[in-house]
TORKOL-4160 file (C-alpha; in steps of 0.2 Angstrom, whole numbers, padded with zeros to 4 digits, m for minus):
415
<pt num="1" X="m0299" Y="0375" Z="0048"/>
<pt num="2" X="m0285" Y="0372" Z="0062"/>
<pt num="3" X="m0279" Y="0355" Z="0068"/>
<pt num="4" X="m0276" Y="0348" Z="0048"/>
<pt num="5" X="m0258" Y="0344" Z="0040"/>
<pt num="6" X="m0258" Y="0354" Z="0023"/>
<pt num="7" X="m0246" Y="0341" Z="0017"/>
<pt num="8" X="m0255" Y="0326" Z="0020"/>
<pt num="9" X="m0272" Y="0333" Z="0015"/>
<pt num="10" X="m0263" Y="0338" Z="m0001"/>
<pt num="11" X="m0254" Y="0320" Z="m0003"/>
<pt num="12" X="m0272" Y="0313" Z="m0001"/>
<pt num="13" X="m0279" Y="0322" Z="m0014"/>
<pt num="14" X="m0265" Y="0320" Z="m0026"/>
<pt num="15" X="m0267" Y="0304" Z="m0022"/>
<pt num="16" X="m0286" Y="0301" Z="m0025"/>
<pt num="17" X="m0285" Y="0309" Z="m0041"/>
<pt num="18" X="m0270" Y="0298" Z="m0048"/>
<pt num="19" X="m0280" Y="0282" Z="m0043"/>
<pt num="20" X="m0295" Y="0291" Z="m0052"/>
<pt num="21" X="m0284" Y="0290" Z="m0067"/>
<pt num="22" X="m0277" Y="0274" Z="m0062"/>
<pt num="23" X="m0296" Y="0265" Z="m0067"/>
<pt num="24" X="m0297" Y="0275" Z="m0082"/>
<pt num="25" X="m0279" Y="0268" Z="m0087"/>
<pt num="26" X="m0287" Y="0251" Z="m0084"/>
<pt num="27" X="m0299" Y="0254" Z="m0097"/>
<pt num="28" X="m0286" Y="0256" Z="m0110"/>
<pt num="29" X="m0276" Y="0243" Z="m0102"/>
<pt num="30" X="m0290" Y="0232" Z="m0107"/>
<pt num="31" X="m0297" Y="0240" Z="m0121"/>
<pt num="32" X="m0279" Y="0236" Z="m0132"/>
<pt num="33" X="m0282" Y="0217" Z="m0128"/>
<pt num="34" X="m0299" Y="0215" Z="m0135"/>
<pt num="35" X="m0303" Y="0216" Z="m0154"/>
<pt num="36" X="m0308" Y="0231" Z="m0160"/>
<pt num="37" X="m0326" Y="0228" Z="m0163"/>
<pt num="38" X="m0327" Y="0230" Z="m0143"/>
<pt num="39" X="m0313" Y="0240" Z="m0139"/>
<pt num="40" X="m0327" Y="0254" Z="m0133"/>
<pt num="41" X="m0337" Y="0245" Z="m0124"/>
<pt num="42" X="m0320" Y="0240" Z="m0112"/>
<pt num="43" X="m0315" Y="0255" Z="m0111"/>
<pt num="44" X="m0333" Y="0261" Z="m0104"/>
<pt num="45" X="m0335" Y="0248" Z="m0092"/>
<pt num="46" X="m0320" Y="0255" Z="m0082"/>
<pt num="47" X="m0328" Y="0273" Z="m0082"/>
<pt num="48" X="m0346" Y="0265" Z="m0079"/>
<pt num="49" X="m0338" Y="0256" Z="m0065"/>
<pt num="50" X="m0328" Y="0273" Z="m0057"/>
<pt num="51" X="m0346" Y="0282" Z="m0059"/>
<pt num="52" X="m0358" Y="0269" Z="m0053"/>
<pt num="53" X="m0349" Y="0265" Z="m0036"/>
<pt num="54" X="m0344" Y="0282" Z="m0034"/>
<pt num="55" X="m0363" Y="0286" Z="m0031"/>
<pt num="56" X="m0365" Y="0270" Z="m0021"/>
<pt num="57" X="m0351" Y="0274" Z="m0008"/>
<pt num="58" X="m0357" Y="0291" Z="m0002"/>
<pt num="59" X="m0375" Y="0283" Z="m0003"/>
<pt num="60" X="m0371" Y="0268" Z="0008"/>
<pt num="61" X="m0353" Y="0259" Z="0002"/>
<pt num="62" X="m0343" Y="0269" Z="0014"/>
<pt num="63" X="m0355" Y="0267" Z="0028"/>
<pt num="64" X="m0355" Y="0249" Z="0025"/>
<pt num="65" X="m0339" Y="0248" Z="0023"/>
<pt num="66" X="m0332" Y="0261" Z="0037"/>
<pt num="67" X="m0347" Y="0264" Z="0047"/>
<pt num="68" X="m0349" Y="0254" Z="0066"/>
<pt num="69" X="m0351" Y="0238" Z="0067"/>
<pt num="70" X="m0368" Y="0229" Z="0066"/>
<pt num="71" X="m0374" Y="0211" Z="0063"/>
<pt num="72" X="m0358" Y="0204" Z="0073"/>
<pt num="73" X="m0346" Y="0216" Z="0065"/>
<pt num="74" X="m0351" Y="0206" Z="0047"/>
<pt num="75" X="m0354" Y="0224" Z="0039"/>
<pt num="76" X="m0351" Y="0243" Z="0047"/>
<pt num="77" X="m0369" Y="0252" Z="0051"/>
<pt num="78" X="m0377" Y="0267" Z="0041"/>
<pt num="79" X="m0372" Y="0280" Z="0051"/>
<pt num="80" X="m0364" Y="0289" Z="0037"/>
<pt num="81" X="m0377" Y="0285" Z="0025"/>
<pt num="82" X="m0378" Y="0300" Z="0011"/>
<pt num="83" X="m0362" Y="0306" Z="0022"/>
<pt num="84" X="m0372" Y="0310" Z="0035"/>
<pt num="85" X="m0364" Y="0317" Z="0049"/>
<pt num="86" X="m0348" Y="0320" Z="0042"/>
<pt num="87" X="m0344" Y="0340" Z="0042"/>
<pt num="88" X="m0334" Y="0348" Z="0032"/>
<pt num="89" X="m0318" Y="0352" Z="0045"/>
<pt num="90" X="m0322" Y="0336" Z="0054"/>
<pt num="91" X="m0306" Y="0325" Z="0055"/>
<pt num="92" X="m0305" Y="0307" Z="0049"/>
<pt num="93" X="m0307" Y="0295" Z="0065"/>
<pt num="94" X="m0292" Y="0293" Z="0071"/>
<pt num="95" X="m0282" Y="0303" Z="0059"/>
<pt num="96" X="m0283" Y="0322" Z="0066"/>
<pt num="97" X="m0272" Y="0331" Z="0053"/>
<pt num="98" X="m0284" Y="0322" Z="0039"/>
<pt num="99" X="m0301" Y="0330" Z="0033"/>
<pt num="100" X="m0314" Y="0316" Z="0035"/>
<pt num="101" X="m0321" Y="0319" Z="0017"/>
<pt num="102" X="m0303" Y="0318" Z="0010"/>
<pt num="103" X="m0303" Y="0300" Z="0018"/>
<pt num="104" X="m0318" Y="0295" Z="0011"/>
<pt num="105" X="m0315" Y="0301" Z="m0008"/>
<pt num="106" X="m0297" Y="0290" Z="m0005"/>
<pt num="107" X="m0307" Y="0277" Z="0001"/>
<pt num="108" X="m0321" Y="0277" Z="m0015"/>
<pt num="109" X="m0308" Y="0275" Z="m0027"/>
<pt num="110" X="m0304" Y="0260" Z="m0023"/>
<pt num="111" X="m0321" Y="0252" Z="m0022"/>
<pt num="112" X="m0323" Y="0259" Z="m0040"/>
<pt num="113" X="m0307" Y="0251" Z="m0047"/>
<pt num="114" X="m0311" Y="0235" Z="m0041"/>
<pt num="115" X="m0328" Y="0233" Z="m0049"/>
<pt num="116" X="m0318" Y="0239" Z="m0065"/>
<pt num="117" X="m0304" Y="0226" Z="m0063"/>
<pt num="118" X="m0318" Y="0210" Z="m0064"/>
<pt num="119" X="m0322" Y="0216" Z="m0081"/>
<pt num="120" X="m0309" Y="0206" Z="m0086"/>
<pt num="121" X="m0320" Y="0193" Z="m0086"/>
<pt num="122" X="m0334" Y="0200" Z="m0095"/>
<pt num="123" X="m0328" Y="0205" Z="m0111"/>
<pt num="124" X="m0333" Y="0208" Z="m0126"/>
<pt num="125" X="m0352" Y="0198" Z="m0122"/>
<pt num="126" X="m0359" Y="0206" Z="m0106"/>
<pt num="127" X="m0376" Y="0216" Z="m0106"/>
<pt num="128" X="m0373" Y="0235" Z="m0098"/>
<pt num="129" X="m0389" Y="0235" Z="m0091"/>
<pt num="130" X="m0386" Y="0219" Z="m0082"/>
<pt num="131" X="m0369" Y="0224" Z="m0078"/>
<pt num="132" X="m0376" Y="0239" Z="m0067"/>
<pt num="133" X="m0384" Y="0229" Z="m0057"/>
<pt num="134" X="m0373" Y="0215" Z="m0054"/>
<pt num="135" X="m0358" Y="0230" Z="m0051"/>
<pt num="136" X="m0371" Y="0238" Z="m0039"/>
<pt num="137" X="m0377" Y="0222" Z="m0028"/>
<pt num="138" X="m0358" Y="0215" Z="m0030"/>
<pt num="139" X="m0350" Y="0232" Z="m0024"/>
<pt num="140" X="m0364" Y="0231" Z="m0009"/>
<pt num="141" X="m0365" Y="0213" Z="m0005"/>
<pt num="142" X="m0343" Y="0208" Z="m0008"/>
<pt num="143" X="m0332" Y="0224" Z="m0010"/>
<pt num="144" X="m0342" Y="0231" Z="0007"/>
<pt num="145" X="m0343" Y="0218" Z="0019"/>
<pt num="146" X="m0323" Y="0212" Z="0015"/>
<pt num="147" X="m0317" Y="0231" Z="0019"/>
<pt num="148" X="m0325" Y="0229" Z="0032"/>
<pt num="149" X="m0320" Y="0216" Z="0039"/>
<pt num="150" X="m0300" Y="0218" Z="0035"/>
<pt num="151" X="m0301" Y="0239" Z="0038"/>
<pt num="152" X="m0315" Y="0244" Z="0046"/>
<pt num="153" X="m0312" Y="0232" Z="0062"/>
<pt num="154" X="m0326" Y="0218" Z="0056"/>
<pt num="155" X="m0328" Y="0200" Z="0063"/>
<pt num="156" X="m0311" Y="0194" Z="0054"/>
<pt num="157" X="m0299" Y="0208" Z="0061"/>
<pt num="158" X="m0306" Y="0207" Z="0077"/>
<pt num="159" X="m0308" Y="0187" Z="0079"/>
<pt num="160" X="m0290" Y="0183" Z="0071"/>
<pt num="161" X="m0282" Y="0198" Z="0083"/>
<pt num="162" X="m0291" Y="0187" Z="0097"/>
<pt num="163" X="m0285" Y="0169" Z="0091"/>
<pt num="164" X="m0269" Y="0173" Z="0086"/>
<pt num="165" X="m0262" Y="0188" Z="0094"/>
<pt num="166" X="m0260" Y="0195" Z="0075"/>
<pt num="167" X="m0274" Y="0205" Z="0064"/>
<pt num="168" X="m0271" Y="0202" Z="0044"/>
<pt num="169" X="m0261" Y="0214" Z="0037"/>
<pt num="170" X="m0269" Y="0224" Z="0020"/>
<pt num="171" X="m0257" Y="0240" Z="0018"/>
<pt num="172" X="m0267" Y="0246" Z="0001"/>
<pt num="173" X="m0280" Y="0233" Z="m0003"/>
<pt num="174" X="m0271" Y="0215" Z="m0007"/>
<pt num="175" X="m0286" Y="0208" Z="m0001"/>
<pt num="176" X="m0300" Y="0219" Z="0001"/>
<pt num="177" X="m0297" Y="0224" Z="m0021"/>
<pt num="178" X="m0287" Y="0211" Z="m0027"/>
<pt num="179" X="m0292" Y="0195" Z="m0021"/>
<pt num="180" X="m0308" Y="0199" Z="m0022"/>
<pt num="181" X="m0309" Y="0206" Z="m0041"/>
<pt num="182" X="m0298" Y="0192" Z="m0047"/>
<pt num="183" X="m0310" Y="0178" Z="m0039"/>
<pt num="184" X="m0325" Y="0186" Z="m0044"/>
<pt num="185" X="m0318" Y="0187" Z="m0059"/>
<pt num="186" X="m0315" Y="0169" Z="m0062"/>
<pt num="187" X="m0334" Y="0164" Z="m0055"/>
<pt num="188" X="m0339" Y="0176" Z="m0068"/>
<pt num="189" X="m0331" Y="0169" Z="m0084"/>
<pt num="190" X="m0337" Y="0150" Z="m0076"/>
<pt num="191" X="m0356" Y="0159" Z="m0075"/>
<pt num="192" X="m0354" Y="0167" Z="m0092"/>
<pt num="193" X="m0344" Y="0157" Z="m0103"/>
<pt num="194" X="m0334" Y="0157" Z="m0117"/>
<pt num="195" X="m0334" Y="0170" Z="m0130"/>
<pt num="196" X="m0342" Y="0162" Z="m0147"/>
<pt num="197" X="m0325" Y="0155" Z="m0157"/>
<pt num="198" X="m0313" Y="0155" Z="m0141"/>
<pt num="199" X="m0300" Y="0142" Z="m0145"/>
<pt num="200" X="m0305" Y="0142" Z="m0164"/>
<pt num="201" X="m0303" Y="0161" Z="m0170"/>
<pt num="202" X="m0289" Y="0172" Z="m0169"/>
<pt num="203" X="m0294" Y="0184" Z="m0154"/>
<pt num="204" X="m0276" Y="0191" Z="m0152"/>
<pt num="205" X="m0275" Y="0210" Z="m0145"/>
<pt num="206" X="m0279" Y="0223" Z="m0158"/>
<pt num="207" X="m0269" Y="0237" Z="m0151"/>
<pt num="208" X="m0254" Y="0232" Z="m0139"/>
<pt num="209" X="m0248" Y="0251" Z="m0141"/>
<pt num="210" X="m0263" Y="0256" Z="m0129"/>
<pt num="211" X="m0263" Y="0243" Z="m0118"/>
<pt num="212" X="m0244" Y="0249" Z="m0116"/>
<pt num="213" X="m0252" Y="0267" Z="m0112"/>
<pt num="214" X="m0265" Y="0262" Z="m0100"/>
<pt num="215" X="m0250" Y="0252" Z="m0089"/>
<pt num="216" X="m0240" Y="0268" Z="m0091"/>
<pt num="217" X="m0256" Y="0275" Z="m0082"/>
<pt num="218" X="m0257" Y="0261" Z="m0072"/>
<pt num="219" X="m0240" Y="0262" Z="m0064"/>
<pt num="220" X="m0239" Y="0281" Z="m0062"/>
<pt num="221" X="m0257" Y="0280" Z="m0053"/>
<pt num="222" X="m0251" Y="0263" Z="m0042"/>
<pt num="223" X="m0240" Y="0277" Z="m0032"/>
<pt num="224" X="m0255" Y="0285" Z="m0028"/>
<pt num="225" X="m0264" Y="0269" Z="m0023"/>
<pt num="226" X="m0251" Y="0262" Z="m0011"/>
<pt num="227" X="m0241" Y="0276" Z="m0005"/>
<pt num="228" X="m0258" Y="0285" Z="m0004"/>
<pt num="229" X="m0262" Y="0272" Z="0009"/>
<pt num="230" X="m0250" Y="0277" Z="0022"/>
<pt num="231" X="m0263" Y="0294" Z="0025"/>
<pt num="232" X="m0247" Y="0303" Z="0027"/>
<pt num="233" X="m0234" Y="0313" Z="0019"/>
<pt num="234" X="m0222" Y="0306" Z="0027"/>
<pt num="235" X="m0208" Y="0290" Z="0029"/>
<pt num="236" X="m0219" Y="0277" Z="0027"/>
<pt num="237" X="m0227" Y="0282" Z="0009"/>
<pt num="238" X="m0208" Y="0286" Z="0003"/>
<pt num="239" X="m0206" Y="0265" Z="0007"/>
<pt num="240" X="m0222" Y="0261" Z="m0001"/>
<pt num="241" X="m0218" Y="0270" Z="m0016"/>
<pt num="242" X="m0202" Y="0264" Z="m0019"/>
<pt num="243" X="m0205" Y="0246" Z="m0015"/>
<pt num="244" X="m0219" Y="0250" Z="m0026"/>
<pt num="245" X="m0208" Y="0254" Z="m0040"/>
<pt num="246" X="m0196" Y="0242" Z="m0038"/>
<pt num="247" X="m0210" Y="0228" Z="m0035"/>
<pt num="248" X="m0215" Y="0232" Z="m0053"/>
<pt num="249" X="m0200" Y="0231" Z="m0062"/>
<pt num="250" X="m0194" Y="0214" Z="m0053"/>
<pt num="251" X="m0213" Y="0207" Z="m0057"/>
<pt num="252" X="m0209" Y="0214" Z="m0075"/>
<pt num="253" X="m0191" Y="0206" Z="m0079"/>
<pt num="254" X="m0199" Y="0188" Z="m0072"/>
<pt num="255" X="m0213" Y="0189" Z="m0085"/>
<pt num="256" X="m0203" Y="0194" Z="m0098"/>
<pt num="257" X="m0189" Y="0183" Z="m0095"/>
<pt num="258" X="m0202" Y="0167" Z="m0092"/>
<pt num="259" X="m0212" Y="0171" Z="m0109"/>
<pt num="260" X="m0194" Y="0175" Z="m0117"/>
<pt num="261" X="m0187" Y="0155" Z="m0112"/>
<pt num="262" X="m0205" Y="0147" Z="m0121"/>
<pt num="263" X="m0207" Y="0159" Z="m0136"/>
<pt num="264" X="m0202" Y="0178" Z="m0141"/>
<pt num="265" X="m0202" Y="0196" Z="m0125"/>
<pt num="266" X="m0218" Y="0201" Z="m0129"/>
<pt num="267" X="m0221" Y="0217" Z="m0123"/>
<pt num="268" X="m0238" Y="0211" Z="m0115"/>
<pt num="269" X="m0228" Y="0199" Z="m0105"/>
<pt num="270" X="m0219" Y="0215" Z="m0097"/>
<pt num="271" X="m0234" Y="0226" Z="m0096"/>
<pt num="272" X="m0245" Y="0212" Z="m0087"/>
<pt num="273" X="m0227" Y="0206" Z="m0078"/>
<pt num="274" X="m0227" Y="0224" Z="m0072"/>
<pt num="275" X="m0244" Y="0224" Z="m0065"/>
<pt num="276" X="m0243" Y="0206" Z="m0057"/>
<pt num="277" X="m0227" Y="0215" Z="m0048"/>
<pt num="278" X="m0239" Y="0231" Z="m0043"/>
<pt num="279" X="m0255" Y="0217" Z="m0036"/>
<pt num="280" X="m0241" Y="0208" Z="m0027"/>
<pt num="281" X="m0233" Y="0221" Z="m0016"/>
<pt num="282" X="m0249" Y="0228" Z="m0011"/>
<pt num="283" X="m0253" Y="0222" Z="0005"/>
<pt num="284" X="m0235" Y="0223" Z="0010"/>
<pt num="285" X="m0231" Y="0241" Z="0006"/>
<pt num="286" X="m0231" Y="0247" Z="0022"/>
<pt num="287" X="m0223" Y="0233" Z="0028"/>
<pt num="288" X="m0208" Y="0228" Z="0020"/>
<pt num="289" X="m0190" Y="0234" Z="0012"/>
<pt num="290" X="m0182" Y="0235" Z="m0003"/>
<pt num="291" X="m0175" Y="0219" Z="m0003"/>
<pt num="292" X="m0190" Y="0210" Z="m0001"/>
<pt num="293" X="m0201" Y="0219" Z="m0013"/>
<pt num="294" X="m0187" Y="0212" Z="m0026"/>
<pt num="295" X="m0194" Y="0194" Z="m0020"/>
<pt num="296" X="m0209" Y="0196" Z="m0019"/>
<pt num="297" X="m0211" Y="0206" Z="m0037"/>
<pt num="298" X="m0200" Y="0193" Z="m0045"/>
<pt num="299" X="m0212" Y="0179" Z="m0038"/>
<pt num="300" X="m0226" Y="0187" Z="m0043"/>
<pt num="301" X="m0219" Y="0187" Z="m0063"/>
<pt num="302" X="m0216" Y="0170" Z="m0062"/>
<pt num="303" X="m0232" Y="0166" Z="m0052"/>
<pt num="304" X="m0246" Y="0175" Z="m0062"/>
<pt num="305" X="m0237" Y="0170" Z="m0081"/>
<pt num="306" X="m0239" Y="0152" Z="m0074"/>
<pt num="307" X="m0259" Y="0155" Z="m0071"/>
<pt num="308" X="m0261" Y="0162" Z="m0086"/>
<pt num="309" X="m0253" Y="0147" Z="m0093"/>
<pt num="310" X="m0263" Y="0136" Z="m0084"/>
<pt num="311" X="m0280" Y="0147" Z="m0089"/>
<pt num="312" X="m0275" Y="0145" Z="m0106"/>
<pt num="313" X="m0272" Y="0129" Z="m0104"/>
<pt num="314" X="m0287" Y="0122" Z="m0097"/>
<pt num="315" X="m0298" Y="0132" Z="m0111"/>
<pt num="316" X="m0304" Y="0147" Z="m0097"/>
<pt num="317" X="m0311" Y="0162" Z="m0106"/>
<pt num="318" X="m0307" Y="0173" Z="m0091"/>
<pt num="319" X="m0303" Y="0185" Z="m0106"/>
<pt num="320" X="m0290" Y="0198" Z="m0099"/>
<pt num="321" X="m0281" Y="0187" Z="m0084"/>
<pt num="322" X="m0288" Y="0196" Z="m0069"/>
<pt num="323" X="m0290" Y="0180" Z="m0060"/>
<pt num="324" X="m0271" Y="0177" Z="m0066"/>
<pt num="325" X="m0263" Y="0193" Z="m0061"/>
<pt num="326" X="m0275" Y="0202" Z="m0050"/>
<pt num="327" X="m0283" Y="0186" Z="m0038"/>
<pt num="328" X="m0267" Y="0174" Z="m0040"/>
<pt num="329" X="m0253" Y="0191" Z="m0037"/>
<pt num="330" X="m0265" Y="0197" Z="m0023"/>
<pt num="331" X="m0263" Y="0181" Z="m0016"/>
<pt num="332" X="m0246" Y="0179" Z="m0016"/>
<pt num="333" X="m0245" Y="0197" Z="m0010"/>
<pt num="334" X="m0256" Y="0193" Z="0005"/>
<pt num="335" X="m0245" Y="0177" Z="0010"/>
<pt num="336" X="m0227" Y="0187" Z="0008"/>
<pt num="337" X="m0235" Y="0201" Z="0019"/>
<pt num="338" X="m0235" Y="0188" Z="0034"/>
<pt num="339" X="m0219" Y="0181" Z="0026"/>
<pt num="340" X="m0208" Y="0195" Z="0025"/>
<pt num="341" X="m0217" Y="0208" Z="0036"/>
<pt num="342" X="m0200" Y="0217" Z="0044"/>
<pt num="343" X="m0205" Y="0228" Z="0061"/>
<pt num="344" X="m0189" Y="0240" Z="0056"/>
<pt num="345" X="m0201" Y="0247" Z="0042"/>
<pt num="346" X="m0219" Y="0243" Z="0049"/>
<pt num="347" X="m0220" Y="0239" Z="0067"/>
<pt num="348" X="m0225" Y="0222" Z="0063"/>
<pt num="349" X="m0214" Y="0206" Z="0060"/>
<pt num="350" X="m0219" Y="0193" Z="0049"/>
<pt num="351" X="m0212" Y="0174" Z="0049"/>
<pt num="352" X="m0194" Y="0176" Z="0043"/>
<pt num="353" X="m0193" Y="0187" Z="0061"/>
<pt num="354" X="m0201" Y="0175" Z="0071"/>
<pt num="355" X="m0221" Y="0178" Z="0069"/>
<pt num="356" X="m0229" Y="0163" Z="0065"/>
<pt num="357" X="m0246" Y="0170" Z="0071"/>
<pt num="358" X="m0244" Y="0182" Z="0055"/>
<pt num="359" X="m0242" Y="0170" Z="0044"/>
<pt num="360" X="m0256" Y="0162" Z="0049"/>
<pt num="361" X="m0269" Y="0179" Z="0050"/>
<pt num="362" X="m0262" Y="0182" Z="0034"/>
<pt num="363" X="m0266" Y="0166" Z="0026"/>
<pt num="364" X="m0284" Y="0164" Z="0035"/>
<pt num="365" X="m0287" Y="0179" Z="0029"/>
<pt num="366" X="m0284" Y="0177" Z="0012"/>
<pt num="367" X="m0294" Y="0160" Z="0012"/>
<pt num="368" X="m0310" Y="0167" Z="0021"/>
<pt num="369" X="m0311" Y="0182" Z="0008"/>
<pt num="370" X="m0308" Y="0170" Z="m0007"/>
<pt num="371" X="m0321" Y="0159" Z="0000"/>
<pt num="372" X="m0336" Y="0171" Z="0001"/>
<pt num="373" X="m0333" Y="0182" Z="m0013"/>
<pt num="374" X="m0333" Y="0165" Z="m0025"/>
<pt num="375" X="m0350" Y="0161" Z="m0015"/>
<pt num="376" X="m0357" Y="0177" Z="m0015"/>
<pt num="377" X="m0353" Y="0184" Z="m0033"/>
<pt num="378" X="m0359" Y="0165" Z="m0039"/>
<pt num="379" X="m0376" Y="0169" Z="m0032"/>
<pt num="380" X="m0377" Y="0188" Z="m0038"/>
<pt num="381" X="m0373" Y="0179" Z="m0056"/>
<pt num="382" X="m0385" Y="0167" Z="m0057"/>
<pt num="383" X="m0398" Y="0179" Z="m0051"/>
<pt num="384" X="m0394" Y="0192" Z="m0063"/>
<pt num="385" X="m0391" Y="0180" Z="m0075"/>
<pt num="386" X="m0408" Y="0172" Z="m0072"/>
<pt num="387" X="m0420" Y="0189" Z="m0073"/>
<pt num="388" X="m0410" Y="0198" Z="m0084"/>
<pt num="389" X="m0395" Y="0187" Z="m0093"/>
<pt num="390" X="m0378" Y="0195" Z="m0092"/>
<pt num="391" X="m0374" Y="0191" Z="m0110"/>
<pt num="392" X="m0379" Y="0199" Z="m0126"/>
<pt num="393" X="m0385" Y="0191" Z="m0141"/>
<pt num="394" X="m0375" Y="0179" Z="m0152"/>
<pt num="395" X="m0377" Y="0194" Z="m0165"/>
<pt num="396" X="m0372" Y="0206" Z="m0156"/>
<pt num="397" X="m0356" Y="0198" Z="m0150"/>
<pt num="398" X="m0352" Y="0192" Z="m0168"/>
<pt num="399" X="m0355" Y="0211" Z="m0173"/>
<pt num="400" X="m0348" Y="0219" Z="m0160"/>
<pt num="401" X="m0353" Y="0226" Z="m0145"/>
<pt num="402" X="m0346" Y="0246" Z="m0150"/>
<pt num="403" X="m0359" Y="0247" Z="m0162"/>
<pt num="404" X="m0375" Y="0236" Z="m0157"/>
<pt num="405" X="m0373" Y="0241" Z="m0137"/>
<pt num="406" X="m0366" Y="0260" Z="m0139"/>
<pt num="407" X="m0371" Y="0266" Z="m0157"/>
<pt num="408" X="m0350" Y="0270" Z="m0159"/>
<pt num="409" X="m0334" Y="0264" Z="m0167"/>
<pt num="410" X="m0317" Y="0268" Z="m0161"/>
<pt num="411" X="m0309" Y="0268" Z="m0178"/>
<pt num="412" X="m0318" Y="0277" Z="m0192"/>
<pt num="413" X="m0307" Y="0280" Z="m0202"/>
<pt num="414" X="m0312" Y="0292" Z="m0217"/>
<pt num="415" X="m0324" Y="0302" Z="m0207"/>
């Protein structure tokens, strides 16, 4: 098949399969921080999640999501529904040395981890049944349409780059994953509620050593995610990667420092620190240095420990902090893009150079996509909720959802 880079299809691939593993890692980043009647069930919404939208993208997500645009550019058109017209040496659209096919598995994987990061919000007392369908319309009706919209040359990319001179810049997904998880997330745990006995029973994590394993697998599949996103071996994933590194370790040391000054270094505080630093750089890995992954790494420490603090604080089961780390660092993430874009790295300037009109896509952005994925994953909830309820029985969350939903137990000890 002439005309394709060996180097970048092989990237890509590598790539696809460390995000793969990446979602999988999110289940036992989770599953550590639930009790261990339920550490199954988290575990298994991850892998439902990386299945179920795996089978919606090629029917229709990636169409949606990457197709032409239809209804004013508010979703792409189903012109590869079922990957339909898309051969097997036909290049990705404007990437000749990339196999389509290689573009769309990339592209699949992060549909699925978004879906698995929201079940943050649904531990330990959602329905599987019901969360199939809700992952299905949600995946269909939020991730879809957003993508869309900031990738796919939607309504938002196109209106901003004609009012402002600037499109929004998403490197690896700031918006399109992050914000909109972690916001759905936080409608979801207002729509479910509280877990029986939140704020008068010890719910404290009943494994930190595997929730330390799954942000080992976390990290190592990040590099996959951002520098994956450059569609390239070449400079501009070196620079992703390593501001995605350094991002991480800065977002760490924050947390850890932050949560050292009110009580003890927890490791959790690092692990979560860690990830708030991975959420954070994002949008900007394509677009920024070293230096600036340092800022914006550190701020997203000190950022996400202070929404946990103020989830906790007003009695917020949003059990697992995606709203803290994932919505609030993808946030900040999508602001420091337009604050500290530098064109030396990504061709694009941010405000510090000058480029006000960034700043502003970039803020814009952020709001519109927070705006309908809290109105649109409000009204999947309540519909769900209302014809098939979302939670399981007060039994079965006392007992546990490993055995009463999946017949199991993680820990039988004795045989």
């Amino acid at each position: 098949m002439p005309g394709f880079s060996s180097g970048d299809a092989a990237w890509i691939l590598a790539a696809t399969s460390m995000v793969v593993l990446m979602t999988m890692g999110l289940g036992f980043f989770y599953g550590g921080m639930v009790r261990r009647k339920n550490v199954v069930s988290m575990i298994s919404l991850s892998f439902v999640s990386m299945v179920l939208v795996s089978l919606q993208w090629v029917l229709v997500g990636y169409s949606l999501s990457f197709g032409g645009n239809v209804l004013g550019g508010f979703v792409g058109g189903l012109e590869y529904a079922g990957l339909r017209g898309i051969a097997v040496d036909q290049p990705t659209p404007g990437l000749e040395g990339l196999p389509h096919l290689a573009f769309v598995a990339f592209q699949m994987t992060f549909a699925a981890i978004t879906l698995a990061i929201l079940t943050s919000a649904l531990a330990e007392r959602v329905k599987l049944g019901a969360f199939l369908v809700f992952g299905l319309l949600w995946t269909t009706l939020v991730y879809d349409p957003v993508a869309h919209w900031v990738w796919g040359g939607g309504w938002l990319h196109t209106w901003l780059h004609e009012a402002l001179g600037a499109a929004p810049l998403d490197f690896a997904g700031g918006t399109v994953v992050h914000i909109t998880s972690g916001f759905a997330a936080l409608v979801l745990a207002l729509v479910v509620g509280k877990r029986i006995g939140y704020g008068e029973y010890n719910m404290a994590p009943h494994n930190i050593p595997l929730t330390l394993i799954g942000t080992a697998l976390l990290w190592f599949g990040w590099f996959g995610f951002n520098a994956g996103s450059a569609l390239a071996a070449d400079a501009s994933a070196a620079n992703a990667l390593l501001v995605t590194h350094i991002a991480a370790s800065a977002g760490a040391l924050a947390w850890l420092v932050a949560s050292w000054v009110r009580d003890k270094p927890g490791s959790l505080g690092l692990a979560s620190g860690a990830v708030a630093g991975l959420v954070a750089i994002t949008p900007a890995a394509g677009y920024v240095g070293a230096g600036a992954a340092v800022v914006i790494g550190a701020v997203a420490g000190l950022l996400c420990y202070g929404a946990m603090l103020f989830r906790i604080a007003r009695g917020l089961d949003e059990s697992l902090d995606a709203w803290a780390v994932h919505g609030m660092g993808g946030l900040w993430g999508a602001i420091a893009t337009g604050i500290f874009a530098d064109a030396s790295v990504g061709g694009v300037s941010g405000l510090l150079q000058g480029n006000v009109a960034q700043f502003i896509a970039q803020v814009v952005d952020a709001g519109v996509a927070i705006a309908y994925t809290v109105v649109v994953t409000y009204i999947i909830a309540k519909i769900v909720e209302a014809l098939l309820g979302l939670r399981v029985t007060e039994t079965e969350e006392y007992v546990g959802l490993d055995l009463l939903q999946h017949g199991e137990e993680a820990y039988a000890w004795g045989g």
